[in-house]
N, C-alpha and C positions, 0 to 999 in steps of 0.2 A: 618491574621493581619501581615502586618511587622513589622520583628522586628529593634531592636533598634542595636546600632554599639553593644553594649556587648555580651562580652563571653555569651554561652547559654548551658543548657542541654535540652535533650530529653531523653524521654523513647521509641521513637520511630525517627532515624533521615530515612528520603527519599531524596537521591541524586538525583536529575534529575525530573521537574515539566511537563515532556511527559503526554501523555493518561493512562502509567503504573504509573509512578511515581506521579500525583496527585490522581489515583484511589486509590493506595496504602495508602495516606497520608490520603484523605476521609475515606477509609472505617478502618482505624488504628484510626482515631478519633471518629468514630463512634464506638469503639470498647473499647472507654471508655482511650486510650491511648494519652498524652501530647505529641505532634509532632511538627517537625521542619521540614521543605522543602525546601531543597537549589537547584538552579536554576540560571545558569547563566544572561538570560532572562530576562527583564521589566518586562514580563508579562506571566503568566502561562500558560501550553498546547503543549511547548516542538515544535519541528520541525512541526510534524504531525498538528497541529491546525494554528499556526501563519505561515509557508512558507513550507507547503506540502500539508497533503490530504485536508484542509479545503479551503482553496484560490485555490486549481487546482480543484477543482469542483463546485467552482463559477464560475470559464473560461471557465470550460467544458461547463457547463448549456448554457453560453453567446455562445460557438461556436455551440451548437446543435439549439439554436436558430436561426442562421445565414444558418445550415444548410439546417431545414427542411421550410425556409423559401425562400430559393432558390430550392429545391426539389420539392416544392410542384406546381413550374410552370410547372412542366410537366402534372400534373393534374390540369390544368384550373384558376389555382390562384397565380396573377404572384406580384410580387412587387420587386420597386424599389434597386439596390443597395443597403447595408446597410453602414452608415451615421458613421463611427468609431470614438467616442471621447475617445481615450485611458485615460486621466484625471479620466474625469467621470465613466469609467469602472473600471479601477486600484480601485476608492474612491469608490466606491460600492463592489468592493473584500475585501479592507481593514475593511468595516464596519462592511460584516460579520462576520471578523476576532474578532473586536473588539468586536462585542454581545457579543461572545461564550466567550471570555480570560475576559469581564468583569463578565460575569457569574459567570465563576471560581472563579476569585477574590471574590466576593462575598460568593461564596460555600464554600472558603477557611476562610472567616469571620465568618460563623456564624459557623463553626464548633470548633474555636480558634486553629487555625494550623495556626503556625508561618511561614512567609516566608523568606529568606534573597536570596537576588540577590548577585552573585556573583560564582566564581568557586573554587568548592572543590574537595581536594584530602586530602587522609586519613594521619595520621601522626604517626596511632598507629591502635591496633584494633578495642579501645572505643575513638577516637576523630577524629572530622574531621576539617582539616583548610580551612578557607575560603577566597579568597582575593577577596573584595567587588569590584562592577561595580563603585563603588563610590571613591572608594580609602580606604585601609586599611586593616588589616585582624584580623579577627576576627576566634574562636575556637569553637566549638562544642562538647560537651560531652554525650553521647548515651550511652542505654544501647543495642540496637538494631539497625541495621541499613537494609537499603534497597535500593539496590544499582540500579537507572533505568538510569543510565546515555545515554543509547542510542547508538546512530550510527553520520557517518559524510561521506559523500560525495567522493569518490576514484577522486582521479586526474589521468592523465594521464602527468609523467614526461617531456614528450617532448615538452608543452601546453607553448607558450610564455609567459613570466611570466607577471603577473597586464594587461595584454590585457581585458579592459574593453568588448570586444567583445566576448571574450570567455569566457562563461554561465556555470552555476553547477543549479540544478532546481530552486534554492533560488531566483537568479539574474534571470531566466527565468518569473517566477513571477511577478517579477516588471513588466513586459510588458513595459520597458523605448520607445520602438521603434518593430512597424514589419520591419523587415529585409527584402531584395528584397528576400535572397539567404540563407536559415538557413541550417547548417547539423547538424542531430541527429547523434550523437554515443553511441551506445547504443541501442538495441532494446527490451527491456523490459517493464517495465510499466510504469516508471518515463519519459522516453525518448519518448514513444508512446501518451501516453497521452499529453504531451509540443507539440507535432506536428502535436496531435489534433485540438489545440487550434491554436496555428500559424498558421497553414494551414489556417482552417476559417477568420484569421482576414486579410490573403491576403498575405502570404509567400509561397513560392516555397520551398517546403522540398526534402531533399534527407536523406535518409536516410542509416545510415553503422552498420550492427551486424555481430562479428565474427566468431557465429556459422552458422546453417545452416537453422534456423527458426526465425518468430517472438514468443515471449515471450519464449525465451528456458526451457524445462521441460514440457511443456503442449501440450496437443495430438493435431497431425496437423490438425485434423479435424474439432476440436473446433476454431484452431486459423486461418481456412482457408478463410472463409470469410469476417474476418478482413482483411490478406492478401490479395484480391482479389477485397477487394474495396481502399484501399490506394495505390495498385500498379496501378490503371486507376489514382487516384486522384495525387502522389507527383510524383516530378519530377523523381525520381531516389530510388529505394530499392535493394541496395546490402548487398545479404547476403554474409555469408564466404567470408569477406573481413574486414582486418584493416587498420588504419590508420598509416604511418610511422612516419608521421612528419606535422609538421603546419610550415608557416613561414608568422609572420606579417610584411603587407606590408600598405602604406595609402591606396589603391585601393580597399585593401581586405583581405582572409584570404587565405594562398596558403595552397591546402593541399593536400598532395602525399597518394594513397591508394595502398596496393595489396592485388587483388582478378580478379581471371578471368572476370568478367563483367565491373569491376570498371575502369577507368579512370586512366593514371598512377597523372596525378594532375589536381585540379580544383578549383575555386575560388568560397569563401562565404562570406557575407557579417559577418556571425555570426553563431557559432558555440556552440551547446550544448552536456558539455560533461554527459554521462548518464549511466556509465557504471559500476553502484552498490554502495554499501556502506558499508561501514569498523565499525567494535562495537569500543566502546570508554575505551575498559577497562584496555587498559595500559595508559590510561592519568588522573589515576583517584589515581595514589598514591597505587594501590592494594596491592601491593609487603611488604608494610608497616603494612598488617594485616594479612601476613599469606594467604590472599587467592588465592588459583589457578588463572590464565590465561594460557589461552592455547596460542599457536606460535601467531594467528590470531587477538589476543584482545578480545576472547569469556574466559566468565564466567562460566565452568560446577559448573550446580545445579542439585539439586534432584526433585521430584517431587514436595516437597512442598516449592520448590524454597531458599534453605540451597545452600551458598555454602561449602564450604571444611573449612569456618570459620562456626559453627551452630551458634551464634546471628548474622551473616550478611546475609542476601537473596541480589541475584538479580533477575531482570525481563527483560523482552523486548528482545530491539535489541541484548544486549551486552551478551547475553544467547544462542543465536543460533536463526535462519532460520526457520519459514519464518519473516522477519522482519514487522511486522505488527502489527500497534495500535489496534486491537484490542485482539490480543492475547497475547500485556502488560496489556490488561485491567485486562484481566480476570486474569493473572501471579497476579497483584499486588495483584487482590482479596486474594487471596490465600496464598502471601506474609505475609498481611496484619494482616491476621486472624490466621494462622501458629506464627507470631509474639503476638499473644494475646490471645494465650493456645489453639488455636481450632485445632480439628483434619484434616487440610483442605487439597487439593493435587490439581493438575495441571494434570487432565487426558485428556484432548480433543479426540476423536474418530478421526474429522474433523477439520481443520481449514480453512476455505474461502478466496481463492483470488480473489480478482477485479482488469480488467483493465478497467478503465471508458473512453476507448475509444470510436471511433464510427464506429463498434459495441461495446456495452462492452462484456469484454468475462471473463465468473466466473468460476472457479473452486473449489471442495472440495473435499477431501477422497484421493481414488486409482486413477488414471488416468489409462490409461488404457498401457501405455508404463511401466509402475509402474509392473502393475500386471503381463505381459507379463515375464520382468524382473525375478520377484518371484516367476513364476510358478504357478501363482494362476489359477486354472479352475474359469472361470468368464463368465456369459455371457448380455448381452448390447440391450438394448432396447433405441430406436432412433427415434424420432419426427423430420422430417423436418420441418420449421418454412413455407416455402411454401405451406403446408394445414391449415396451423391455417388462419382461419377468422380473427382474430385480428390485427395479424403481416401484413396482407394485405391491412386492414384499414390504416394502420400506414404508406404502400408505402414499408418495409423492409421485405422482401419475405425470405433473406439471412441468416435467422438466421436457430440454430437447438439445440435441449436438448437432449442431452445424458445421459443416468443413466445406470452406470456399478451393477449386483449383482452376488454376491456370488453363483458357482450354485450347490451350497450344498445346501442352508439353503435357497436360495431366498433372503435373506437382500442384503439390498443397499450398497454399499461397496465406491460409486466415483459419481461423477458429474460431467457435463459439460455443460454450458452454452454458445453460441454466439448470442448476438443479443441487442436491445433496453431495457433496464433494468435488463438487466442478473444479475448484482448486487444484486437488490433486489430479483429476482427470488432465487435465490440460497440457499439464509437461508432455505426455504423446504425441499433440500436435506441436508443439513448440519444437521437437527433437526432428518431426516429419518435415516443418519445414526447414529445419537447419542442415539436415539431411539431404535433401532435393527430392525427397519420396514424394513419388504419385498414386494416384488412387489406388491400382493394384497390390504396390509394397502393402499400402493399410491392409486392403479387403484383403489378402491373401496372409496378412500374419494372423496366424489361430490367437483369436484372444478367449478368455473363461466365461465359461457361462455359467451360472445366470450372475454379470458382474454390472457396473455400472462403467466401465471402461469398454466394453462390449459397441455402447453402443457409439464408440466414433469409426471403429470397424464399419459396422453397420452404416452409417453416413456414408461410409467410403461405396461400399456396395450398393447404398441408391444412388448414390454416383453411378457409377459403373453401368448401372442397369440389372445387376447380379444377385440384386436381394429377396430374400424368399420369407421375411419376417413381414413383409409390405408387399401389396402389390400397389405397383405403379407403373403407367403406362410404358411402353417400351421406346427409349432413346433411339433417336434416328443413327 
């Protein structure tokens, strides 16, 4: 319910109405506790639902539609051009948006968790001030609080300033215009997946990352056949190369790179910058209650999400890496119920990344640059996506599952996923190793055939030595 312009208290306030930050205020009402949820935002769900993961995977979906719908004339089934009404694709992204944040809304009703729109920063340990989207400011009194304030988008200082042409993922979303000429900087998941979607709807991508791979930190071999179908598809992929300088011009966007492959300058119509994002927790008044921040704007907490104040918790982004809604969800759980006597903790074994490109490419656990690193004896059982029946069907031969295990014990320690639904593949291995499963648990649980889940089974079994989709030499 909103509330009303009056001062308020809480036994429970939640800063920030993200995937952490309403999970937090849910399951703290369900927990029997009177809550307040302050949110600068109209509408509940924080960046991640209203201009991130929920609206770029209704773009994706529309460009994987465009894709295998042109792919598929090489196998005998050809159709027309596709027909782009950006209108009606934008108002179909927003509805989704709208379902999900009306939901909320509603979830937030019948639980009676007050909301007030507007932004807050603390002014003591037990009060928070709020200055309304509406005009006004209004106070908070808590006996607990829970702080999900989030993340915000890195600029790059040298970016001409109000150049409506130059994008942060927010503005990419809109989809206002395809661009003849778009450059990504940035080559991670925000930035790769936007060039996903561009590309499909008939933009010329180049693309610039400063290291020396796409998605840095994830093993080249997971991320190789990504790599090797966007280097045939965009105009230009330079790695180890940055950008010095932009200069807006009417014609276009000038923009100077150094990297041995790159171009000393080159013009685009439109420029997305993509190159991480910063936690929010020096703009939140912290310094006022006594709690830590680090140099960065990160919040250290403990396992059951206490920071250095014990009645204030944070969650999410503003807490450390990997920044990803669903491991504010599970934080706020934790938060939530730590905040209303229970003995609860924030342990993960695994935490899952997706990049929902095309391929997608998923990761969980050890990787295996990881283990290398730490000296861990490990050894790697490998499915190419090339024997799987399924993957054939599908036309994407390019994919492969990777499962790293411990070779002590045989449990599954990492994963790696490239290909057509790796996202959803992945939770298997995430649950294997939360579980303590070893190779056998995998190979011996019957999965369907002919599936694309099949082949982490499969993984498990050239592990093993047990596989008969492969031959490969026999394990000592």
């Amino acid at each position: 319910m909103e509330a009303d312009v009056d001062d308020q208290t809480a036994e429970v306030l939640v800063l920030g109405a993200g995937p952490g930050g309403y999970t937090a205020a849910f399951r703290a009402a369900d927990l029997g506790k009177q809550v307040v949820l302050v949110d600068r935002e109209a509408t509940l769900g924080g960046v991640c639902l209203n201009v991130g993961c929920i609206p770029s995977k209704a773009l994706l979906h529309a460009a994987r539609v465009i894709a295998e719908t042109r792919e598929m004339s090489e196998n005998g089934l050809s159709f027309g051009p596709p027909l782009i009404d950006l209108d009606r694709l934008r108002a179909w992204k927003d509805a989704v948006v709208g379902r999900l944040t009306g939901g909320l809304a509603t979830l937030a009703r019948q639980r009676k968790v007050t909301t007030i729109r507007g932004y807050g920063r603390f002014t003591s340990p037990h009060q928070l001030e709020v200055e309304l989207a509406e005009g006004g400011v209004v106070s908070v009194q808590f006996e607990q609080a829970i702080i999900a304030a989030g993340s915000e988008a890195v600029t790059l200082p040298f970016m001409p300033a109000g150049d409506p042409r130059i994008m942060d993922s927010t503005g990419a979303l809109e989809i206002g215009e395809v661009p003849e000429r778009l450059l990504v900087i940035g080559c991670g998941i925000i930035g790769l997946e936007m060039a996903t979607v561009y590309h499909e709807l008939g933009a010329r991508i180049t693309l610039v990352e400063l290291l020396d791979q796409l998605i840095p930190g994830v093993d080249r071999d997971v991320t190789a056949p990504l790599a090797k179908r966007i280097g045939r598809q965009y105009e230009n992929v330079f790695l180890k190369t940055s950008v010095t300088g932009v200069q807006a011009g009417p014609s276009g966007l000038a923009v100077s790179f150094d990297g041995a492959k790159a171009p000393a300058t080159d013009t685009f119509d439109r420029i997305l910058v993509a190159v991480g994002r910063r936690p929010n927790g020096r703009l939140i008044g912290a310094e006022r209650t006594g709690i830590i921040v680090d140099p960065d704007g990160f919040i250290p907490v403990s396992k059951q999400m206490r920071t250095s104040v014990p009645h204030i918790f944070a969650i999410g982004d503003v807490v450390g890496q990997p920044m990803l809604a669903h491991k504010a969800m599970h934080e706020g759980k934790v938060a939530a119920e730590v905040a209303a006597g229970r003995n609860s903790f924030f342990d993960a074994r695994a935490i899952p990344s997706v990049a929902y490109t095309d391929p997608e490419v998923a990761w969980a656990g050890v990787t295996e640059n990881e283990a290398r690193s730490a000296g861990v004896r490990y050894g790697k059982g490998v499915f190419p996506w090339a024997a799987s029946g399924r993957s054939l069907t599908l036309g994407r031969s390019e994919g492969l599952t990777k499962v790293l295990f411990d070779e002590a014990t045989g449990r599954v320690i990492g994963c790696g996923i490239v290909g057509p639904s790796a996202g959803d593949l992945i939770a298997e291995a995430v649950l294997a190793i939360e579980m303590g499963a070893d190779a056998a648990d995998i190979a011996l649980t019957i999965h369907p055939h002919p599936t694309l889940s099949e082949t982490v089974g499969l993984a498990a079994e050239a592990f093993e030595g047990t596989i008969t989709d492969l031959y490969l030499p026999r394990r000592s």
